[in-house]
C-alpha positions in Angstrom: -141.2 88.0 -186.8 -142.8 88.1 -183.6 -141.5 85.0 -182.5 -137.9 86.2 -183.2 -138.3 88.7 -181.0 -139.6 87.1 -178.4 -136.7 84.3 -178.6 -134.1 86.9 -178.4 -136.0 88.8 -174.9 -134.7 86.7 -172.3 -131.2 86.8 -173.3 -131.4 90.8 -173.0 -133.1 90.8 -170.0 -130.5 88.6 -168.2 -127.8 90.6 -169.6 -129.7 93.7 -168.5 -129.7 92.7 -164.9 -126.4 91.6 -164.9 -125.5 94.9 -166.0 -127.4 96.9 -162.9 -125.8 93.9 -160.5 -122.1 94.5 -161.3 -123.1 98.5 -160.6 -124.1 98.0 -157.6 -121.4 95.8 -156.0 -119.1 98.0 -157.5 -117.3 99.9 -154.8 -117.8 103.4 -154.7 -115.6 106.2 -155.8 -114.2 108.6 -153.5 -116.5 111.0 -154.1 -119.6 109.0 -153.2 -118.6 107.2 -150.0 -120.1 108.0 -146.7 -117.7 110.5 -144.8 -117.5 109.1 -141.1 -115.6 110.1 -137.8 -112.7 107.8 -137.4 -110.5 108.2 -134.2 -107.6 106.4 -132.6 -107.7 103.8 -130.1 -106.9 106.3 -127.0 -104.1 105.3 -124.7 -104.8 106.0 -121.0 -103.0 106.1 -117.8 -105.4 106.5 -115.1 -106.6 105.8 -111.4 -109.3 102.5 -111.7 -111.4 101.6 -108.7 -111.7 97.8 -107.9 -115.1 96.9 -106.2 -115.1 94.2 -103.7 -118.5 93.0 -101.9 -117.9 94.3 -98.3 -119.5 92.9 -95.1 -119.8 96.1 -92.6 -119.7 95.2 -89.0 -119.9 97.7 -85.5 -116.5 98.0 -83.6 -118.1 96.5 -80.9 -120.8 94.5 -80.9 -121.5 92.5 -78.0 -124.4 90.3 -76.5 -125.9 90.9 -73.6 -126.9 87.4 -71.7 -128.5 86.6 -68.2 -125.7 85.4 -66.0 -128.4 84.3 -63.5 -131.9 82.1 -63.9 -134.9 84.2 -62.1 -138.0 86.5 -63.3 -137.0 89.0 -65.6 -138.5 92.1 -63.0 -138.0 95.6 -65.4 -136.9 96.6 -69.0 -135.0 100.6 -68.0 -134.0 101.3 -71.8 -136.5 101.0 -75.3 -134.9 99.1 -78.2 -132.7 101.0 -80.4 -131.9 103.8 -77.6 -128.3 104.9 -76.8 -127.1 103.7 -73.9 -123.6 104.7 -72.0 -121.2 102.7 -70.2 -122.2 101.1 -66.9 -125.8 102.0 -67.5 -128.6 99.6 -66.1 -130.2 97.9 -68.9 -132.4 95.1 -67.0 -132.9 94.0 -63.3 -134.0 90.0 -62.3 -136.1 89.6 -59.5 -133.5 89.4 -56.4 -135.6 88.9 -53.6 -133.8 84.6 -53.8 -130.5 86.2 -54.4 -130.8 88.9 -51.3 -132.0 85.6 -49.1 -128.6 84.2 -50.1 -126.6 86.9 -49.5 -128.3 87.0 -45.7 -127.5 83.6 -45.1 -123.7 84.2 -46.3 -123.5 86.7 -44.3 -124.7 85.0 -41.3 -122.4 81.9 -42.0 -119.5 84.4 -41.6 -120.5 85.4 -38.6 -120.8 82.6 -37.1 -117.5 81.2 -38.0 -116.2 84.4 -37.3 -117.4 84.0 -33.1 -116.3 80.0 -33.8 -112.7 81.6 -34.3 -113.3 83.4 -31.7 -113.9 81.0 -28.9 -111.4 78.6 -29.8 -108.5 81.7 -30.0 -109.8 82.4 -26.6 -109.2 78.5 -25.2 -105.9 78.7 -26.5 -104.6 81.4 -24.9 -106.0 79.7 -21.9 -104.5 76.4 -22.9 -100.9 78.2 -23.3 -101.3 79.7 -19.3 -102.0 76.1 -18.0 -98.7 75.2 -20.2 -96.8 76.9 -18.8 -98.4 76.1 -15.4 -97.6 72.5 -16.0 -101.3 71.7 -15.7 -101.9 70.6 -19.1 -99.8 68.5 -21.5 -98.2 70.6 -24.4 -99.6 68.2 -26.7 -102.9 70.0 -25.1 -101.4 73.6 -27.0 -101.2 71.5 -29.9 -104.2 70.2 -30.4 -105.9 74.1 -29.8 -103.8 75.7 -32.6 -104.9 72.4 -35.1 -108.9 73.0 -33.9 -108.0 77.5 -34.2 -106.6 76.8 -38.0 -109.7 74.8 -38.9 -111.9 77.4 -37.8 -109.7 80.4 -39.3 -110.0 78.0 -42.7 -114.1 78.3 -42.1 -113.8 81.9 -41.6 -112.5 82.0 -44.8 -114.9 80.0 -46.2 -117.4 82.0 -45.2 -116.4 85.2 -46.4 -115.9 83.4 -50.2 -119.0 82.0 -50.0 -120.7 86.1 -49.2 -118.6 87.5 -51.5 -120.2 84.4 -54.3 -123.5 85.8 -52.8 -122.9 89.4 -53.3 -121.4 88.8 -56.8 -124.4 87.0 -57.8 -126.7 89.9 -56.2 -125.3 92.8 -58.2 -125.6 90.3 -61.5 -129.3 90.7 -60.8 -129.0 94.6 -62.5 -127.7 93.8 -66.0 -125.4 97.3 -67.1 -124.5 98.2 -70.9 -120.6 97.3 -71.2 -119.9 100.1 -73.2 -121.5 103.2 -74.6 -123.4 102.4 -77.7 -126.8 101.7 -79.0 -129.2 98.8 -77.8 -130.7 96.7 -80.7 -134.0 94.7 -80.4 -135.4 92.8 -77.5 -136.4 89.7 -78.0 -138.2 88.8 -73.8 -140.5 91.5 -72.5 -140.7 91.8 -68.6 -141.8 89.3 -66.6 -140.0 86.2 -68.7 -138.3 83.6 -67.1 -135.2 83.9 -67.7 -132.2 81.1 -67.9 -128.7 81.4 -67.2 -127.0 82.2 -70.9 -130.5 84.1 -71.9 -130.2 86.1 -74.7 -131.7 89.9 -73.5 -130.3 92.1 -76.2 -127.3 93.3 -78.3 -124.9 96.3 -78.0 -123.7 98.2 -80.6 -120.6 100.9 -80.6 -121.3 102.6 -84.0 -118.9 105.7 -84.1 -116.3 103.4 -85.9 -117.2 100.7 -88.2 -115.4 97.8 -90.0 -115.7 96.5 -93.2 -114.8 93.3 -94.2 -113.4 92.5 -97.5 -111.5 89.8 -99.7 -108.9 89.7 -102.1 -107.5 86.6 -104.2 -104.1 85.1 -103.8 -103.2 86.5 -107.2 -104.4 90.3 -106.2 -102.3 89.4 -102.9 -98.8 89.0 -104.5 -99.2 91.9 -107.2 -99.5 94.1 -103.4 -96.9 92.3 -102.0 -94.1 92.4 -104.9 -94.8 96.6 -104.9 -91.2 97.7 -103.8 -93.5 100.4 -101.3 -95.3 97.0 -99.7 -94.4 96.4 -95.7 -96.6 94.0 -94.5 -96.5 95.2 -90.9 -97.7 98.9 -92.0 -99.2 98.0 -95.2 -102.4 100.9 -95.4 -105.0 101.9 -98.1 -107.3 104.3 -98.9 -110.4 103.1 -99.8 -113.9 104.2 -100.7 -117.5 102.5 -99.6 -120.5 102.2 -101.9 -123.8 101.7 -99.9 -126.7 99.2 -101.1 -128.4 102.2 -102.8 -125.3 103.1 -104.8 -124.4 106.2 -102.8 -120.8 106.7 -101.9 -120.3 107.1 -98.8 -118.6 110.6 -97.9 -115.5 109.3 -96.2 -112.6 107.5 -97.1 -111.9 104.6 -95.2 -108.3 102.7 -94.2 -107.8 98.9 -94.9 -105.6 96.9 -93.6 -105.0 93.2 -93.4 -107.3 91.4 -91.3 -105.8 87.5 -91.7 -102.9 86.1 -91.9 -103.4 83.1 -94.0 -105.6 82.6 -97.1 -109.3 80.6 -96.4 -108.8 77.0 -97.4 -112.5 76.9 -99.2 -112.2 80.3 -101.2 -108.8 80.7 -101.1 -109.2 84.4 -100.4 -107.5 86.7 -97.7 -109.8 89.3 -95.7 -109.2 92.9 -95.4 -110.7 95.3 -92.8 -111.5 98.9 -93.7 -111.9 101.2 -90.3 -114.8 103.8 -91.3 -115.8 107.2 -89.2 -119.5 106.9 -88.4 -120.5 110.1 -86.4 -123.8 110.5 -87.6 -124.9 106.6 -87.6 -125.9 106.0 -91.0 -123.5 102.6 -90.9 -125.4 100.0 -89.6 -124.1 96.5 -87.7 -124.5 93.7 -90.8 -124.8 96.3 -93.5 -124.0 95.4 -97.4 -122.0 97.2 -100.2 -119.2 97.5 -101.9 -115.6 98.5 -101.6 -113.6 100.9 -104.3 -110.2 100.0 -104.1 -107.9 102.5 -106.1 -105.9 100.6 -108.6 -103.1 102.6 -110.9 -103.4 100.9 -114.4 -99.9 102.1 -116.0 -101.0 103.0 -119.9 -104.0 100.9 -121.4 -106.1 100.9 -124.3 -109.5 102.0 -124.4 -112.1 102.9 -126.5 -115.2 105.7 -126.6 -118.6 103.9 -125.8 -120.3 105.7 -128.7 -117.9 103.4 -130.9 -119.0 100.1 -129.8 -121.7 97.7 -130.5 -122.9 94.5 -129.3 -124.0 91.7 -130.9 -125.1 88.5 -128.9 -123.4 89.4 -125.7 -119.9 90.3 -127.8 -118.4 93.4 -128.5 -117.3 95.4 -131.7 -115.8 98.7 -133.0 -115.9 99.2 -136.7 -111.9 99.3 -137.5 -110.5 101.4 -141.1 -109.0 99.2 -143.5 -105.8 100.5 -145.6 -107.8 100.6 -148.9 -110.8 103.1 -146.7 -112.9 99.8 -146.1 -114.4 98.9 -142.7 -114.4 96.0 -140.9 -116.2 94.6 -137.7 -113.8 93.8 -135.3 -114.7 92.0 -132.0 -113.1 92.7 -129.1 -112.8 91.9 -124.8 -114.3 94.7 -123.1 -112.9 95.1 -119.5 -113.5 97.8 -116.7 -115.6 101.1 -118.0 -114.2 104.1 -117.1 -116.0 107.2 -117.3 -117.5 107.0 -121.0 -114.8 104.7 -122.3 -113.9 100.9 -121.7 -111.2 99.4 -121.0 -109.4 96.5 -124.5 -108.4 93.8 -122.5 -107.5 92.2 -126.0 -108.3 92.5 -130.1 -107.5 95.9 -130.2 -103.9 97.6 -131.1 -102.5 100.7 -130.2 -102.3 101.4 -134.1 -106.1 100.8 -134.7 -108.1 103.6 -135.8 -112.1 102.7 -135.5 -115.4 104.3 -136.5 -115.6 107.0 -133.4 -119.8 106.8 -133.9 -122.7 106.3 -136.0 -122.4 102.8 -136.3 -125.8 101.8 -136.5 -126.0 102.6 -139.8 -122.9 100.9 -140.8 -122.3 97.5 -142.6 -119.0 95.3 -143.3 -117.2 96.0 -145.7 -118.3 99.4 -146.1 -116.0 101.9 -148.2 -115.9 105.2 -146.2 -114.3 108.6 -146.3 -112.6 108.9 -143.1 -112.8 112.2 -141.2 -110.3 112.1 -138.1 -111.5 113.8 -135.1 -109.6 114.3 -131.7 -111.2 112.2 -128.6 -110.2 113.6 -125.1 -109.0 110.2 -122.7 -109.4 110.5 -119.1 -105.8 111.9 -117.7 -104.4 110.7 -114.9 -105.4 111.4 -111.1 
């Protein structure tokens, strides 16, 4: 009898767990599914901001170069001091430049009591003329030799003016009023004709540089409002630390044809700087408001991510949940932007999704989400 038993034990056991497995892939009556917060996909129509990388450059920056070769003598301003317009930044040594200015000036002088002397023959020239001592080919000859020396005269007074030019080169002024940068000769360096001595910077008005694509181009240009000639926008400036910086800026075009490598088209963005906290060959980035017209979007606390992808869980007809990937785009606020696999009819899992599966029979409890409303 024993053995009878024991013949029929398997078959019950299998039976058994059969029994318990069909249970528990049963799906679950209303009453026992998991209530969760389901919500619609939310239709927005908002103000985005576009960020561009932006290249921020003084108004005026300018080098400052030797225009003469000589000692450098004295350094009147420290690095990174303001300076104003006209002020004397350097001086060369001038004591070769003063010589040649003497020697111009003595040249002149010279030619000038040349001129003289031969104005003085030919006035005496003309009274023999006319006394019939002399030939008139005689009054001739003295107005050819008092041109020549008149042309010297001139000469002269280029060559001092040269001389003098050159002289006042010797005290190197600021161009404008702005701020010096570094200094890379010290006093007492030999300095060549082209030497680099410094850089000036005018930093109460800034630009920054910016590109757009071709395609981003056209969608400006076929805006009914578009004139290309006084085409204007606002725009905002992110520094390298992420701050914002406090004023609005204006762009404008800066080209007029596209970059044959990138095939981009550069902006400029005009920036107030009072205080000086834009520096010459600064980074950051450029928020460019963009109106998106309605789009879809969905609450971060409903998605999830899974190998660089992104999924809500969507509500099947029959109460059933099913991961649903979709293209994230632009986040705004706390909700991003469906760039695609979403639809407007679409009600997903609002949160809690970490302890969701696939497939999942829910009781759905709708709750009211609160989209970003236009600006």
């Amino acid at each position: 009898m024993k053995v009878k038993y024991l013949a029929y034990f398997p078959i019950l056991a299998a039976v058994t767990i059969a029994s318990c497995t069909s249970k528990s892939q049963a799906p679950l009556a209303a009453d026992q599914a998991r209530t969760v917060p389901i919500a619609a996909v939310s239709v927005l129509d908002t103000l985005i901001f576009k960020e561009y990388i932006a290249d921020i450059q003084a108004a005026k920056n300018v080098e400052v170069r030797s225009r003469l070769s000589g000692f450098l003598e004295k350094i009147y301003v420290e690095e990174g001091s303001a300076v104003k317009a006209g002020q004397i930044l350097f001086k060369i040594n001038d004591e070769e430049y003063k010589a040649d200015l003497s020697k111009a000036e003595a040249v002149l002088n010279n030619a000038i009591a040349d001129a003289k002397t031969v104005d003085l023959e030919q006035e005496r020239t003309k009274v023999l003329v006319q006394s019939n001592i002399v030939s008139k080919t005689e009054l001739d000859l003295g107005a050819a030799k008092l041109k020549a020396a008149e042309s010297r005269v001139a000469e002269a007074r280029s060559v001092l003016r040269y001389a003098k030019s050159r002289l006042s080169h010797t005290l190197i002024k600021s161009p404008f009023t702005g701020r010096i940068d570094r200094m890379p000769l010290k006093a007492g360096s030999l300095l060549e004709e082209g030497s680099l001595l410094t850089t000036v910077s005018d930093l109460s008005t800034v630009n920054v540089y910016f590109s757009i694509t071709e395609k981003e181009y056209l969608n400006i240009a076929s805006d009914t409002a578009y004139s290309k000639n006084n085409f204007k926008k606002r725009v905002k400036l992110s520094l390298a630390n992420g701050v914002v910086y406090p004023f609005e800026g204006t762009a404008r075009f800066a080209e007029s044809e596209f970059a044959s490598q990138t095939g981009s088209l550069s902006l400029k963005a005009s920036f107030p700087n009072a205080e000086g906290l834009l520096k010459h060959g600064a980074s950051g980035k450029i928020s460019v408001p963009v109106e998106t017209g309605e789009i879809l979007a969905v609450h971060q606390k409903s998605v999830f991510e899974i190998q660089d992808r992104t999924y809500v869980y969507v509500l099947n007809e029959n109460n059933t949940i099913k991961m649903t990937p979709f293209e994230a785009g632009q986040r705004i606020g706390h909700y991003y932007m469906v760039n695609s696999g979403l639809k407007k009819s679409d009600k997903i899992v609002f949160e809690g999704t970490q302890s969701l599966r696939d497939g999942l029979t829910v009781k759905p409890m709708d709750v009211k989400t609160n989209p970003i409303a236009k600006n």
